[in-house]
C-alpha positions, -999 to 999 in steps of 0.1 A, spaced: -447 333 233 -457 307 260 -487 287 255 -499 289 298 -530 265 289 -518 232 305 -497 251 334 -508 257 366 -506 292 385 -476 285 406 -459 273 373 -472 302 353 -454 326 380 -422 306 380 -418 310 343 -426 349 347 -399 354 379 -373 331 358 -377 356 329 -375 387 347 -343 374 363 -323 374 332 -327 415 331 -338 440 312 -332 449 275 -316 482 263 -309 501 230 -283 481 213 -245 494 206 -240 511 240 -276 529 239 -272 543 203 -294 524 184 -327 543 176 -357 531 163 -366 522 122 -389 518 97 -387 481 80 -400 483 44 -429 465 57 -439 494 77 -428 481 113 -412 500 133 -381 483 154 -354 492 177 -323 465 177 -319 458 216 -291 439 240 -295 420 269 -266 426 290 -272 400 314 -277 376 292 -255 389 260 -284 383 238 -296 407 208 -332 409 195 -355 431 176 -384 447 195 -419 456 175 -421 495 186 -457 488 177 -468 458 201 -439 461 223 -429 424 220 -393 407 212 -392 393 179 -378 360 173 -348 360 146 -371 344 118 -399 370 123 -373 403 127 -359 391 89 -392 385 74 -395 422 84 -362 433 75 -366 412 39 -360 437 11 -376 418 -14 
């Protein structure tokens, strides 16, 4: 997430229309993924960028993109 404390409005809104530029995200593997449980009790759904080819996990639950590190942490079996 980006800390906005030390930008200025016109900055803040650049960062916003630069990020809605690179598209939307969509149910990975051609729209088939569904969501899951994790054994940590989150509920994810495994997502694709198509403008961008990027994959991420989005949190069901807060409706935010995880980065790599926290989607294993969640996805840790142990």
């Amino acid at each position: 997430m980006t800390n906005h404390t030390n930008l200025s409005l016109c900055e803040i809104l650049d960062a916003r229309a630069a990020k809605a530029a690179e598209g939307d995200w969509f149910p990975a593997s051609g729209g088939t993924e569904t969501p899951f449980l994790t054994r940590s009790g989150r509920t994810l759904l495994y997502c694709w960028q198509p403008s961008t080819g990027r994959h991420a996990y989005l949190d069901c639950g807060t409706d935010i993109l995880l980065t790599d590190e926290e989607a294993f942490g969640f996805l840790a079996t142990a």
